[in-house]
C-alpha positions as CSV (number, residue, x, y, z in Angstrom):
1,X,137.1,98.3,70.0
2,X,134.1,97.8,72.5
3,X,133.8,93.9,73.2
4,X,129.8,94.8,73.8
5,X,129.3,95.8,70.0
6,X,130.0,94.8,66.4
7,X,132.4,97.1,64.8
8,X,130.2,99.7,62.8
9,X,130.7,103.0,60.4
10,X,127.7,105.7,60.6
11,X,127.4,108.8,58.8
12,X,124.8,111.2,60.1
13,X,124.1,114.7,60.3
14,X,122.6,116.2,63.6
15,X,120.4,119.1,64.1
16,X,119.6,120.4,67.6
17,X,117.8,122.9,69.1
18,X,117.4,124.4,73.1
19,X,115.4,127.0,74.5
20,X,116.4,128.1,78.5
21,X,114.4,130.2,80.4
22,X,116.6,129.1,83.4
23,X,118.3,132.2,85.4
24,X,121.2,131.3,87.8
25,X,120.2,132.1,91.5
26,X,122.6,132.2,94.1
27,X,122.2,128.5,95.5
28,X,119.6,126.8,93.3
29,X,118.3,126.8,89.4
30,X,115.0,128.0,88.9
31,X,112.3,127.6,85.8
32,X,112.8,125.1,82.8
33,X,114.9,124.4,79.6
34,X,114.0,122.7,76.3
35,X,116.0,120.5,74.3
36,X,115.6,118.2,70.8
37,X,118.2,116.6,68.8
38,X,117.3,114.7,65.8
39,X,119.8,112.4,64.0
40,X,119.7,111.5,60.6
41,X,121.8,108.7,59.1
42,X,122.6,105.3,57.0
43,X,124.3,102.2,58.5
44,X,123.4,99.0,56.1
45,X,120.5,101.1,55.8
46,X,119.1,104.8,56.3
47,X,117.9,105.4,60.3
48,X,116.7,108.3,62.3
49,X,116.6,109.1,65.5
50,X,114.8,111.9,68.0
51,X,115.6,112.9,71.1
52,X,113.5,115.5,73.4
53,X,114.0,117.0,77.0
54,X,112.0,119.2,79.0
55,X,113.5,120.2,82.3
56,X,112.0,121.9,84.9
57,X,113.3,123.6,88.2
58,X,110.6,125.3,90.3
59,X,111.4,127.0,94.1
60,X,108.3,127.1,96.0
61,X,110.0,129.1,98.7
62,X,113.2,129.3,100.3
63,X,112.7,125.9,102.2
64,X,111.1,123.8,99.1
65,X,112.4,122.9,95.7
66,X,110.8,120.7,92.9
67,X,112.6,119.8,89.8
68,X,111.5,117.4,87.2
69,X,113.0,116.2,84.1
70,X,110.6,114.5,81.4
71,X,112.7,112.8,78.4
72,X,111.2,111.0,75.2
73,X,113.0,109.2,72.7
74,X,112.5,107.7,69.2
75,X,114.4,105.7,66.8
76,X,113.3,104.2,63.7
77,X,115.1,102.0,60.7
78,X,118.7,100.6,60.6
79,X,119.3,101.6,64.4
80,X,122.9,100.2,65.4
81,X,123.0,99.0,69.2
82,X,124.9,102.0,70.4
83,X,122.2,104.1,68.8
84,X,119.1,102.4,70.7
85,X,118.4,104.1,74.3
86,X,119.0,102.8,77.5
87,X,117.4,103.1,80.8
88,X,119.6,102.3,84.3
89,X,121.9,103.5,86.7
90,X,122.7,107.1,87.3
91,X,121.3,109.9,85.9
92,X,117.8,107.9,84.1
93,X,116.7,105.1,86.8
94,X,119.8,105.1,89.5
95,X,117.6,102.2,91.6
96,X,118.3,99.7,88.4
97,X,121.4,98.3,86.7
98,X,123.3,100.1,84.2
99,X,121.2,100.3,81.0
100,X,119.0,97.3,82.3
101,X,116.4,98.5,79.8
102,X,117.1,99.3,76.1
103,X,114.9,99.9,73.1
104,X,114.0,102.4,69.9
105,X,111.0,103.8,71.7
106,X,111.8,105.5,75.7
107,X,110.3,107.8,78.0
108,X,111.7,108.9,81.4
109,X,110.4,111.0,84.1
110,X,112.2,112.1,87.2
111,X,111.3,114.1,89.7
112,X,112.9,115.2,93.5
113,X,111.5,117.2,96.0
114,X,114.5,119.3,98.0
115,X,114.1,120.4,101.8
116,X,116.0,123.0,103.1
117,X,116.2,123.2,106.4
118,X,118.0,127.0,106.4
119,X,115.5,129.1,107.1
120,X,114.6,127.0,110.3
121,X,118.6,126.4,111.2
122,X,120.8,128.3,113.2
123,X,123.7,126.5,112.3
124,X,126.2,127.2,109.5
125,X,126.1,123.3,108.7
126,X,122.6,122.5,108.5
127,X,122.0,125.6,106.4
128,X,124.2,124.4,103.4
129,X,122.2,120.7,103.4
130,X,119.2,119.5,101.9
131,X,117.1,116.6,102.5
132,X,115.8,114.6,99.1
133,X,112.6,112.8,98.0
134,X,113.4,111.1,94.5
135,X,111.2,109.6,92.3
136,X,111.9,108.1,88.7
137,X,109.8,106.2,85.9
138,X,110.9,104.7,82.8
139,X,109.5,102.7,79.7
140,X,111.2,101.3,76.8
141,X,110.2,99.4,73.9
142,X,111.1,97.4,70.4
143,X,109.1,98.7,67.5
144,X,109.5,97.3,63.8
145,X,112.3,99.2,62.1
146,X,109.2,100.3,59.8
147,X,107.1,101.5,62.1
148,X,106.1,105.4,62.9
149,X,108.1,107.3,65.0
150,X,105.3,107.6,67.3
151,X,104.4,103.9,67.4
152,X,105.0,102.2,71.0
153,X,106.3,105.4,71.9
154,X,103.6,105.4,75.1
155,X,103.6,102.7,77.9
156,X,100.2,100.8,77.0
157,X,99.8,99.6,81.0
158,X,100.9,100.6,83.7
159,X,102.9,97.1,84.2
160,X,105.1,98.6,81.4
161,X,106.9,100.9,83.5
162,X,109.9,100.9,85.7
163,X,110.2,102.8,89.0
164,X,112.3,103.3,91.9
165,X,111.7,105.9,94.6
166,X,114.5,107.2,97.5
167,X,115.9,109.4,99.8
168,X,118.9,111.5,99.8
169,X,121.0,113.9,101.6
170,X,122.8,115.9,100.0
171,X,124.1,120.1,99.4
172,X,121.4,122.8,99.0
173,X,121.8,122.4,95.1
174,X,121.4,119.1,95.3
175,X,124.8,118.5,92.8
176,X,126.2,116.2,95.8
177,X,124.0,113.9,97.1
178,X,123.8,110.8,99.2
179,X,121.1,108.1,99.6
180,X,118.9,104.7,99.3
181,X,117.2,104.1,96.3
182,X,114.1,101.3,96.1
183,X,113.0,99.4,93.0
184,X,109.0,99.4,93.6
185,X,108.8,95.6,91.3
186,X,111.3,94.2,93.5
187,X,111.9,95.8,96.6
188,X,115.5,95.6,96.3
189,X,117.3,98.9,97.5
190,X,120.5,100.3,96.9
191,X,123.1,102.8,98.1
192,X,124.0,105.8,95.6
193,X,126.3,108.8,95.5
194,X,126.0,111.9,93.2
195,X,128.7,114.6,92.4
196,X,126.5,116.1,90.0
197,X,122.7,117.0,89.1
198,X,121.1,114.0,86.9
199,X,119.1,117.1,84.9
């Protein structure tokens, strides 16, 4: 039993759906994948919930990689705690707390920039690194149970958001990675470590 959450019995079917058009190159991913799950259920009450993800990996040439991740979420009715979505820590906004942020409405947009200094290196070493802009956005919100799916589903100000922008070090994938990370509300930054790609 979790001593966060009320004990609680679901039942609910899931239907999901991805589309990749994301070959495998020898040391990086390149172009994008699609995803959408939608969960349909009853607690006390019926709920559903939607989840889309569109990823994007994009080699500009062999010293300059962009990937970006935008996610949006939606919940609506009976929606249990565990159920709602959560922005904060690793892998959604790594400058913040774990799940600092929850709601039934979320969007999340990441993006990092990858240097590769191999086709300027003679070294071995330097050849196998890669040197990491990050930045990440992120906006939840608490929409009546009745309310449409696409109610408060985008930011109404720019104040709404949450961001945090860093630098990393890390392999030429980018799986491992080490850094500083900086919340832009509070200045406050943060050491993180990776051992695997966020999207």
């Amino acid at each position: 039993r979790s001593p966060f959450f009320e004990p609680a019995q679901t039942r609910a079917v899931i239907v999901a759906a991805t589309y990749s058009a994301m070959p495998q190159l020898p040391r990086f991913l390149s172009g994008f994948r699609a995803h959408i799950q939608t969960e349909v259920g009853t607690h006390t009450d019926s709920y559903s919930r939607t989840l889309a993800e569109v990823v994007w990996h994009q080699p500009f040439w062999p010293a300059l990689t962009f990937n970006a991740r935008l996610r949006l979420g939606t919940a609506t009715g009976d929606v249990i705690q565990p159920k709602l979505f959560a922005l904060g820590g690793q892998g959604t906004l790594p400058g913040f707390a774990w799940s600092e942020y929850t709601g039934n409405r979320m969007m999340l947009l990441n993006a990092e920039v990858l240097l590769h200094p191999a086709p300027f290196s003679l070294s071995r070493f330097w050849s196998n690194l890669s040197f990491a802009l990050l930045a990440n956005a992120g906006y939840t919100s608490v929409q009546e149970n009745n309310a449409s799916p696409l109610t408060g589903l985008l930011p109404s100000s720019l104040d709404t958001w949450h961001t945090d922008i860093g630098l990393g070090l890390g392999t030429r994938n980018g799986v491992f990675m080490v850094g500083g990370i900086w919340r832009t509300d509070t200045g406050r930054s943060s050491f993180f470590v990776r051992f695997s790609r966020p999207f």
